[in-house]
C-alpha positions as MATLAB code, in Angstrom:
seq = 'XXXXXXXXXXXXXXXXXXXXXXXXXXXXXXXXXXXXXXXXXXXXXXXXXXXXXXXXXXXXXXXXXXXXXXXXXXXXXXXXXXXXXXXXXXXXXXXXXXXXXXXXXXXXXXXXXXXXXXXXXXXXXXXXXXXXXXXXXXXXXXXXXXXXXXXXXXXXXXXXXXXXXXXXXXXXXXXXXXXXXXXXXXXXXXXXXXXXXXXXXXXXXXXXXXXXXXXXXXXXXXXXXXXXXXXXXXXXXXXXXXXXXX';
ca = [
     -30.650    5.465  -31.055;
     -30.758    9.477  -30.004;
     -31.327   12.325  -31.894;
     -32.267   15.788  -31.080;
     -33.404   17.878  -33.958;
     -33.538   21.907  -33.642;
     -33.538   21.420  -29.266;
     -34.067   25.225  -28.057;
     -34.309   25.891  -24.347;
     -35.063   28.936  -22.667;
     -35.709   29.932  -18.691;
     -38.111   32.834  -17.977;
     -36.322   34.719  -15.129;
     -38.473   37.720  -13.991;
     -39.157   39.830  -16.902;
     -35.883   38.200  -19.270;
     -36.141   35.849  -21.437;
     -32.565   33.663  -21.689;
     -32.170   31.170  -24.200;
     -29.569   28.732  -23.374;
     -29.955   26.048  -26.356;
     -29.992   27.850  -29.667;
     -30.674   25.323  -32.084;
     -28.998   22.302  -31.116;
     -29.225   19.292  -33.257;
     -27.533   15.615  -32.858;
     -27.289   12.186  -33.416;
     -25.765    9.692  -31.120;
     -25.451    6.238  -32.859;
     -26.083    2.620  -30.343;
     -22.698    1.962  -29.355;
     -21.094    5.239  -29.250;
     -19.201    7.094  -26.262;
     -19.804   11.100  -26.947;
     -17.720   13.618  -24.567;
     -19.707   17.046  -23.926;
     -17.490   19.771  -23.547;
     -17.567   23.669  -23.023;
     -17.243   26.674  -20.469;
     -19.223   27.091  -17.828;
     -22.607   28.375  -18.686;
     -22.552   26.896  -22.419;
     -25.494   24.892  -21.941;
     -24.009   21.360  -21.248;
     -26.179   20.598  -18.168;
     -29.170   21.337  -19.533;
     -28.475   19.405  -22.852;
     -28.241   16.645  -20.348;
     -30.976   16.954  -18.546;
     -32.784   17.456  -21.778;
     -31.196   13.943  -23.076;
     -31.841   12.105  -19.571;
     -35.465   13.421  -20.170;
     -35.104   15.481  -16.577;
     -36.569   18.450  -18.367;
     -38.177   19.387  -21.863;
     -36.700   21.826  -24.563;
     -38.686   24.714  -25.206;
     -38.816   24.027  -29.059;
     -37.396   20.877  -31.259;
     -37.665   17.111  -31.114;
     -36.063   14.420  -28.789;
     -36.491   10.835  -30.485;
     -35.247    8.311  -28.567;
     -35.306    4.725  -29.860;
     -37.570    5.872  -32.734;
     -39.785    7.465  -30.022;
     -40.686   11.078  -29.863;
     -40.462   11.992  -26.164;
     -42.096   15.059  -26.669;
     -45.526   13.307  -27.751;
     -45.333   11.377  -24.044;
     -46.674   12.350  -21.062;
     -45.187   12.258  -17.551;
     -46.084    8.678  -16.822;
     -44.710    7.652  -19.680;
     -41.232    9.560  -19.761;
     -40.952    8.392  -15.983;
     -41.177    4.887  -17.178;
     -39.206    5.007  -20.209;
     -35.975    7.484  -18.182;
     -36.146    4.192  -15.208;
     -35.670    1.830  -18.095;
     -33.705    2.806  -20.539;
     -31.500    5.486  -19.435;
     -29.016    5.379  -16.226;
     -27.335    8.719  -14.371;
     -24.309    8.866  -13.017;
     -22.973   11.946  -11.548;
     -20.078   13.828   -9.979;
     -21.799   14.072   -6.099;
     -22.632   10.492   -6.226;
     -25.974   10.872   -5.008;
     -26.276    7.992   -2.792;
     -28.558    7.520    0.034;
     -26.145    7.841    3.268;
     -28.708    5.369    5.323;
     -28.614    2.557    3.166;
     -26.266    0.185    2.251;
     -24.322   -0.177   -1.213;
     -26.373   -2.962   -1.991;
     -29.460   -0.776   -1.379;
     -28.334    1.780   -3.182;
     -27.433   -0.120   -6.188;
     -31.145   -2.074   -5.911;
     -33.192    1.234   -5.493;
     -34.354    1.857   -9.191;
     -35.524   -1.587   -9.489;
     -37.895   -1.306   -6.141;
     -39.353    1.548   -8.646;
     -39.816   -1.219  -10.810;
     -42.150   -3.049   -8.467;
     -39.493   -6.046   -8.851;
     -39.633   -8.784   -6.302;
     -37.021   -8.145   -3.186;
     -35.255  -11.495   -3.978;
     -34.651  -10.872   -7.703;
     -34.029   -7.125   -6.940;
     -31.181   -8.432   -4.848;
     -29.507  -10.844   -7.134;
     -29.397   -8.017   -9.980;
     -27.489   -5.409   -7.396;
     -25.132   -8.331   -6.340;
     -24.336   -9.037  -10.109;
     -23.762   -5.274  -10.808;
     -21.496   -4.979   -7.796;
     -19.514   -7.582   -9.100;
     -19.652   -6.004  -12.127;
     -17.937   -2.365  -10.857;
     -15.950   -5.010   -8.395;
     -17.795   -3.511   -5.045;
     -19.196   -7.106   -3.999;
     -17.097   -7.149   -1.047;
     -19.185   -4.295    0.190;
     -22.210   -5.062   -0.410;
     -22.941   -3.850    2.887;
     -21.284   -1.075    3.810;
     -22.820    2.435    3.576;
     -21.543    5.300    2.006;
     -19.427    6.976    4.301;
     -17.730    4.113    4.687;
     -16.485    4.086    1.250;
     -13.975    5.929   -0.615;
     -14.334    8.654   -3.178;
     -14.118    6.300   -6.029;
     -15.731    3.044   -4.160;
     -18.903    5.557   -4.006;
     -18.529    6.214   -7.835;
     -18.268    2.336   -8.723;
     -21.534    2.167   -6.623;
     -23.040    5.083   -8.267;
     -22.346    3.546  -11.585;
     -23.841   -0.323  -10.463;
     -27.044    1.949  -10.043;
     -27.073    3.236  -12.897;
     -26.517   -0.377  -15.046;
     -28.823   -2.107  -12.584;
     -31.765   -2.168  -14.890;
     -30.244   -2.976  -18.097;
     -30.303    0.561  -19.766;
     -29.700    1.758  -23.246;
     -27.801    4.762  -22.504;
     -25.689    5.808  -20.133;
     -25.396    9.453  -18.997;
     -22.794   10.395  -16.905;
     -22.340   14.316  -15.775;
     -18.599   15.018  -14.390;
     -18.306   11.862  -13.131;
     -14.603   12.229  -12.653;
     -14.501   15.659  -11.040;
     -14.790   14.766   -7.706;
     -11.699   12.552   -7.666;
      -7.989   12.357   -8.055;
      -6.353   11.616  -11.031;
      -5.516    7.802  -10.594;
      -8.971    6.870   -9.295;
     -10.281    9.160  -12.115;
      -8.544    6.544  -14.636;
      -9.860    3.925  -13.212;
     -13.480    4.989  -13.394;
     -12.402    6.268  -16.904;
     -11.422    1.960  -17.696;
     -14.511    1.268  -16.371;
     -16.710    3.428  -18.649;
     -14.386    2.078  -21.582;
     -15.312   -1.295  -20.561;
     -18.756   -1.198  -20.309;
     -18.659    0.741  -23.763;
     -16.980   -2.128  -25.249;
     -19.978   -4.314  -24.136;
     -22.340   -2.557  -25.750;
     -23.266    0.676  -23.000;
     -23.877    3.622  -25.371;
     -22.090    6.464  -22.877;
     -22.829   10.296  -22.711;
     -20.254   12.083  -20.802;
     -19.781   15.682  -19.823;
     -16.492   16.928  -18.386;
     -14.075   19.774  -18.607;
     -11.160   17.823  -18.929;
      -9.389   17.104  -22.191;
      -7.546   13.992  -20.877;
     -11.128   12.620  -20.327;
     -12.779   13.656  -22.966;
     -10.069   12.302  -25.321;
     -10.406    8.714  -24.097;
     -13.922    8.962  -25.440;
     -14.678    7.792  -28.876;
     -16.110   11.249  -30.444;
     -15.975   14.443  -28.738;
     -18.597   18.024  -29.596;
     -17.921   21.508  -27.629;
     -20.992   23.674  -26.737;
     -20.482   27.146  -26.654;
     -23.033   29.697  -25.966;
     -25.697   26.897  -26.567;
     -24.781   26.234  -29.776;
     -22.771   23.046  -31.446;
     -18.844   24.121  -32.536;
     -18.361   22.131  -35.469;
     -14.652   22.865  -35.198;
     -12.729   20.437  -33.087;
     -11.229   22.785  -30.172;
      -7.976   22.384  -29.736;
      -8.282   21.435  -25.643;
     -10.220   18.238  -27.066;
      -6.543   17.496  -27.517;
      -5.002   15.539  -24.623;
      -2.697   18.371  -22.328;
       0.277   16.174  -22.531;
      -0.106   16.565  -26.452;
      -0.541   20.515  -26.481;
       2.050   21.361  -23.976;
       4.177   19.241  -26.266;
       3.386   20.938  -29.381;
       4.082   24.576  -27.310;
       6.840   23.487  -25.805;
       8.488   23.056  -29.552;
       6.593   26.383  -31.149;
       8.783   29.157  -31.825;
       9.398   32.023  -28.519;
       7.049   34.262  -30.765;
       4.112   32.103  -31.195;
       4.178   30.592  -27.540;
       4.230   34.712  -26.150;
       0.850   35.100  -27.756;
];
């Protein structure tokens, strides 16, 4: 359903040139859950935003559902990023003035939907995350990982394609981050095709098939932190006194 062939990016800072992407090319099948991983500065986010069609690569092509995005103008990337892809991300990024129900609801007012059918979908995704008991209750009245459930119902409110979800655990604690973590498994398992960047192994392990950026570039080796902690300290723990000093 996705592929990115040859993606270069680069950002023109004063007089220097830096290229972030270096050649990055992909294919992400209907169906799959992909983990993004790599150090800080490697070029995940703006593969991402790339993907979610929030910005355009310097050089390569972007076909999405046998489309080439690059061939589209504004109007028509706006229209096809409201209704086929959904964000979720690690902030939240929900409106502190309206309700849950609002929130979840707000991509579809882009839509020009009517208010009454606008308001049946966000119930039904609510109930989907299992937030329909608070429907009406605004943000700061919600937990850390209530506000993620509600981030996510926006994101499946209009039926997407693919789901793109940027470090959507690192803002909570490890329990609650398992239980969004069952959630994205879930909705996988009905058909969601889920992009997910994160730092953690132990997430990034639960996902289906895993790729590490480094220096903008695609590692074809698996790295070994793409193995879950519990596993490596395991494997230390047993490795001779030499091996584990180095």
């Amino acid at each position: 359903m996705l592929e990115l062939i040859n993606i270069h990016k680069n950002y023109n800072i004063g007089p220097t040139c830096i290229e972030v992407l270096k050649g990055v090319s992909l294919t992400i099948e209907r169906g799959d859950f992909l983990a993004i991983m790599g150090e800080s500065g490697s070029g995940k986010t703006s593969l991402m935003n790339i993907i979610g069609m929030l910005d355009k690569p310097t050089g390569g092509d972007y076909l999405l559902n046998q489309k080439n995005i690059n061939q589209l103008n504004d109007n028509e990337i706006s229209r096809i990023r409201n209704r086929e892809i959904g964000f979720v991300f690690q902030s939240f990024h929900l409106l502190p003035r309206l309700s849950a129900l609002d929130n979840v609801g707000l991509p579809l007012l882009y839509r020009g939907m009517r208010e009454k059918d606008i308001y049946q979908q966000a119930k039904t995704m609510l109930s989907k995350v299992a937030m329909q008991d608070w429907a009406q209750h605004a943000p700061s009245e919600l937990s850390g990982g209530q506000q993620q459930r509600i981030a996510i119902a926006r994101a499946l409110v209009g039926y997407p394609t693919l789901l793109l979800a940027d470090e959507p655990t690192g803002a909570l604690d490890k329990k609650v981050s398992q239980e969004i973590m069952d959630l994205f498994t879930q909705l996988n398992q009905e058909g969601i095709t889920i992009v997910l960047i994160t730092h953690d192994p132990d997430i990034a392990a639960q996902c289906k098939n895993q790729l590490e950026l480094h220096r903008g570039q695609i590692i074809q080796r698996p790295p070994r932190y793409l193995l879950p902690r519990w596993h490596y300290s395991s494997i230390l723990t047993r490795a001779p006194l030499a091996l584990q000093s180095k």
